[in-house]
C-alpha positions in Angstrom: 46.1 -64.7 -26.5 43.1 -63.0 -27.7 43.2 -60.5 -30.5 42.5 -56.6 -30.0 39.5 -55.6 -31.6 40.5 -52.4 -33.5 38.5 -50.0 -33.9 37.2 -49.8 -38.0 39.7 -47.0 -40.2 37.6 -44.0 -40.5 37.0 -43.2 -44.2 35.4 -40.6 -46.2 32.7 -43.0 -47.0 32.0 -43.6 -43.7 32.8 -39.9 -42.6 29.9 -38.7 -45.4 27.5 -42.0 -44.6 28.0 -40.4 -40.5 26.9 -37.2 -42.0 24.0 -37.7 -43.7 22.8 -40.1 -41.1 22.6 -39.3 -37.4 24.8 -36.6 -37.9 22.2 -35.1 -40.6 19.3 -35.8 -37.7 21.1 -34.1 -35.0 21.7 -31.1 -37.0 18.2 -30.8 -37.5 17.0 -31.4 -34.3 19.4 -28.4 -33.4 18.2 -26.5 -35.7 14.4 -26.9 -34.9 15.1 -26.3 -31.2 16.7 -22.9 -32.0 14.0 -21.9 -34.6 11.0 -22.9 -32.3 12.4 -21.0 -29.4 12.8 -18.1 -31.8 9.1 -18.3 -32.9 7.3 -19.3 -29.3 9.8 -16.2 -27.6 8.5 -13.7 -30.8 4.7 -15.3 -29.7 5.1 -14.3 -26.3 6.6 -10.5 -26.8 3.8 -10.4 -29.6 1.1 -11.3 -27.0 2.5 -9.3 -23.9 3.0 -6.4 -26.3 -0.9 -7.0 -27.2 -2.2 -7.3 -23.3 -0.4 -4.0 -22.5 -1.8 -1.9 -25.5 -5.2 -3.1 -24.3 -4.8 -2.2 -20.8 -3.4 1.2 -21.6 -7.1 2.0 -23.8 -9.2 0.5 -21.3 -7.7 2.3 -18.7 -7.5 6.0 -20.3 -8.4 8.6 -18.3 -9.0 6.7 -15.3 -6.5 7.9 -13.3 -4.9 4.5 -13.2 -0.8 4.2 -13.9 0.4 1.5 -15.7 3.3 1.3 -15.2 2.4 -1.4 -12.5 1.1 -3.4 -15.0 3.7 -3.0 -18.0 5.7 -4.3 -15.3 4.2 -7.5 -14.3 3.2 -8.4 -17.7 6.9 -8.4 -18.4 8.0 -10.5 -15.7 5.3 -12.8 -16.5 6.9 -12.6 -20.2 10.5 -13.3 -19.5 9.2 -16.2 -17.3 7.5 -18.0 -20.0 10.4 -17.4 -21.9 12.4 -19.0 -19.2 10.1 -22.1 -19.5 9.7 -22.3 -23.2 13.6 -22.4 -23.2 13.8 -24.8 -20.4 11.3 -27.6 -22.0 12.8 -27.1 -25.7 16.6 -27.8 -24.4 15.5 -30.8 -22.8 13.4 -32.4 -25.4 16.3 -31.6 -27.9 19.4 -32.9 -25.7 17.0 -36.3 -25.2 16.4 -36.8 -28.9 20.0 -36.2 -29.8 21.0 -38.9 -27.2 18.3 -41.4 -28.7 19.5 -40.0 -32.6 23.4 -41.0 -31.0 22.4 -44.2 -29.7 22.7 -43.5 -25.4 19.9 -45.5 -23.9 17.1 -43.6 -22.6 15.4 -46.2 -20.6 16.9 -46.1 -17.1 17.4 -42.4 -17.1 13.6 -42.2 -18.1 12.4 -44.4 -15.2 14.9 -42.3 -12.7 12.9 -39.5 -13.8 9.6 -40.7 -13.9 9.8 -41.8 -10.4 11.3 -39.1 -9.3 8.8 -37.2 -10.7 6.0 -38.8 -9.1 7.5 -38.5 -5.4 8.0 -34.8 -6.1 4.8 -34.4 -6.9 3.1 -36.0 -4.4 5.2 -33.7 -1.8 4.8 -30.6 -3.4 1.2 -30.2 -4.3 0.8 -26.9 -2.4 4.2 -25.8 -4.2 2.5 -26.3 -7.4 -0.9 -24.9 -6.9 1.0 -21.7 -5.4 2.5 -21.6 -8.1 0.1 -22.0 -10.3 -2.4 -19.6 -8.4 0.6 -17.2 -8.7 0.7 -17.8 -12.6 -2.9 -16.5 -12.9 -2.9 -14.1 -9.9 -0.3 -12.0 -12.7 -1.6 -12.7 -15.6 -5.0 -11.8 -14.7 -4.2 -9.0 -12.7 -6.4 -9.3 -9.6 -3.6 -7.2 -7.5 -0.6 -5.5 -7.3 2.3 -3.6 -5.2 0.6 -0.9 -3.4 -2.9 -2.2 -3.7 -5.6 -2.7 -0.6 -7.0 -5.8 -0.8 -9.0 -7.9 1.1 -8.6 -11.7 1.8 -11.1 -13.0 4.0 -8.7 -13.4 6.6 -6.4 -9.9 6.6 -7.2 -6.5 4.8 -4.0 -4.4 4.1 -1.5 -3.1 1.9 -0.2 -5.3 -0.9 3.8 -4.8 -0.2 5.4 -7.8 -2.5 3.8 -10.7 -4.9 5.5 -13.6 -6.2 4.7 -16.9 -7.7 4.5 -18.6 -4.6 3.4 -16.1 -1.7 2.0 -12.6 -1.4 2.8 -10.4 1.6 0.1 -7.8 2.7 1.0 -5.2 6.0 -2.5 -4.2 7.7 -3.6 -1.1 9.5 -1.4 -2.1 12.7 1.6 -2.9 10.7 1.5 -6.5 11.2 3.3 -8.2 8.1 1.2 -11.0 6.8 2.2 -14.1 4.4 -0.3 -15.5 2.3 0.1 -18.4 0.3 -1.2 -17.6 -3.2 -3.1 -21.5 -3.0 -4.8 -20.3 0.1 -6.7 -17.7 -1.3 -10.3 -18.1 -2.2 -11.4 -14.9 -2.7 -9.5 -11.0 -3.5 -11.2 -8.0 -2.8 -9.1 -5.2 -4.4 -9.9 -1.5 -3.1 -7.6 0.2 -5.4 -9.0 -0.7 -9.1 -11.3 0.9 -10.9 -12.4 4.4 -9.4 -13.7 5.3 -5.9 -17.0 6.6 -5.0 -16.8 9.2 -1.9 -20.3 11.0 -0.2 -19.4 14.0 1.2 -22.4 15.5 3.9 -22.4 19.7 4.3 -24.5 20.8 7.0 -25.7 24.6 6.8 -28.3 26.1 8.5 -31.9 24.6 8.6 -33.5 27.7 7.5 -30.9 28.5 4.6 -31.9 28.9 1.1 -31.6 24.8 -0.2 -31.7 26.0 -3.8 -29.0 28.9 -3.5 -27.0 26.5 -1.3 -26.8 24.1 -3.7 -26.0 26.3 -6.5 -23.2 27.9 -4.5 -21.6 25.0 -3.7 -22.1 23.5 -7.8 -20.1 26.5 -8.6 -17.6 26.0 -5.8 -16.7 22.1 -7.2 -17.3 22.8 -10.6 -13.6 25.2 -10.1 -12.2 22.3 -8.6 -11.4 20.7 -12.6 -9.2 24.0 -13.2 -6.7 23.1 -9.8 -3.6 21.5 -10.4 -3.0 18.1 -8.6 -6.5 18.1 -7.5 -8.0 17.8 -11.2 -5.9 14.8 -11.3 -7.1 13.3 -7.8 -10.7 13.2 -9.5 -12.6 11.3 -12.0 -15.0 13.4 -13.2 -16.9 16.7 -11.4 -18.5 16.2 -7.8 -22.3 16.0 -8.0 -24.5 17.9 -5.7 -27.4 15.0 -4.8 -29.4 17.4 -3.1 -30.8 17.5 0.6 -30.2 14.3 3.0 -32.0 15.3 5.8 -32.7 18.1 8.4 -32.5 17.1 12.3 -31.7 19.9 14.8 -32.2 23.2 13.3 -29.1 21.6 10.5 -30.2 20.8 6.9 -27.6 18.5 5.4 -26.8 18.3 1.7 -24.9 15.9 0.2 -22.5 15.5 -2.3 -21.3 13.0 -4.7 -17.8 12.4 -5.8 -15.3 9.5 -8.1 -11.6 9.5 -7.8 -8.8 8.0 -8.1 -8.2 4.8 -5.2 -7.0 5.5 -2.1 -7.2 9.3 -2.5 -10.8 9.5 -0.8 -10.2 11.3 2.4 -7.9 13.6 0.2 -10.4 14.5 -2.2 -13.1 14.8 0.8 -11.0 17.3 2.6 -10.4 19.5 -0.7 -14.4 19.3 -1.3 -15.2 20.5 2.7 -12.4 22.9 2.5 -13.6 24.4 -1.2 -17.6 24.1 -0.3 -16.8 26.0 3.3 -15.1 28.6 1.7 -18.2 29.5 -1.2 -20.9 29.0 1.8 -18.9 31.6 3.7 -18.5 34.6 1.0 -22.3 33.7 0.0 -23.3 34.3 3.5 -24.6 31.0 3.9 -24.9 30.1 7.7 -23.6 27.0 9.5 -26.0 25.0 11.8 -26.4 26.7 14.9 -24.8 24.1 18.2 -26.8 22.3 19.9 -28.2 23.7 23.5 -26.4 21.7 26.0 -28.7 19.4 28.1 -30.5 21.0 30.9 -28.6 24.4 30.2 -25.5 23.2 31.8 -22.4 23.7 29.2 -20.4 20.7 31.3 -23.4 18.7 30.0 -24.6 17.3 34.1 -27.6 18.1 35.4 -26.9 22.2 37.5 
């Protein structure tokens, strides 16, 4: 009859020897896993932090809100906090199974191939993903912005890490893969330029005209809601042409995007008004052809 193997008496010499070997290791290991995840989580607040402050001074006074943009950089923090905690959880529960003697091999190898089959099937996941990444970090669009694709031009309703869905001007809902796209043209960033054409009368005063309507736009800073529709006061380029007893003049104008038929509508409505107390004429209409108001021949 065979013996039992027993198992060896645990001792306080081999309790402390335990300790100040693998036990000693794993502790450490711990303990660098929970002090690099506090330091690469401080780098990333620290850099979103940074990113925002310099949005928020290049973007004074522009009429931009960011609040869009706090926002994304945020999610695009706490993600990389999600990853950072991710990778530094695994690499410390593998080295405390190789510190406690589990073999590493086979589970390695499951891995590895496993990782090579997924990625051979999901290379579009990835470089969605990927494009996604950089789509929010660099922030080419956003929630409410009109872009332009190449293949659809709409509004921006939702963006993820994977797909971005845009609704055009016939209210078709659109799904774009964030790989697929080449090329972004945003309408809403920066500032839009507007030309605004007032026709008056061909024999009207072009100098008083012009300085009428100057003083007409120049009020239009003091209005509230409209002061904050604009990015900086409408310019008065002078006369654009004269055709059919009309002399047109145009004007100049930068707002905020997506608010140019808005702020054009304000400037008619404002420039109409001063050409009408200044007794400044509007074009006189065009005889109809052959003297027949139906427009046929009589």
């Amino acid at each position: 009859m065979d013996r039992i193997r027993l198992a060896p008496p645990i001792t306080w010499e081999r309790t402390v020897d335990y300790l100040l070997g693998p036990g000693l290791m794993i502790l450490l290991t711990v303990i660098l896993a929970v002090l690099g995840r506090w330091l690469l989580h401080r780098l990333i607040a620290r850099t979103v932090d940074t990113m925002s402050s310099r949005a928020a001074s290049a973007r004074s006074g522009s009429g931009w809100t960011l609040a869009r943009h706090t926002q994304r950089m945020a999610t695009m923090g706490s993600l990389l906090r999600s990853v950072v905690t991710v990778v530094i959880a695994t690499v410390a529960v593998l080295t405390v199974m190789a510190i406690v003697g589990l073999p590493l091999g086979p589970l390695l190898a499951s891995a590895g191939v496993g990782g090579v089959a997924l990625g051979f099937g999901a290379q579009s996941l990835v470089r969605d993903f990927l494009s996604g990444v950089f789509m929010i970090l660099e922030d080419q669009y956003g929630v409410g912005d009109v872009i332009d694709t190449g293949e659809v031009v709409g509004t921006v309703q939702e963006v993820t890490l994977r797909t971005t869905r845009v609704v055009d001007a016939h209210g078709v809902t659109w799904y774009i893969r964030n790989g697929e796209i080449v090329r972004i043209g945003n309408k809403s960033q920066g500032m839009a330029t507007i030309l605004v054409d007032i026709p008056v009368a061909v024999d009207a005063d072009a100098s008083q005209t012009m300085s009428v309507m100057r003083a007409a736009l120049a009020e239009l800073a003091g209005v509230p809601g409209t002061a904050d529709l604009l990015v900086g006061e409408p310019e008065v380029l002078g006369v654009e042409s004269m055709d059919h007893g009309a002399m047109t003049i145009r004007v100049q104008a930068q707002c905020v995007p997506g608010e140019q038929l808005t702020v054009a509508r304000i400037i008619r409505e404002r420039v109409k008004a001063a050409l009408d107390a200044a007794g400044i004429r509007p074009p006189a209409p065009a005889p109809a052809p052959y003297g027949n108001p139906g427009g046929g021949r009589p």
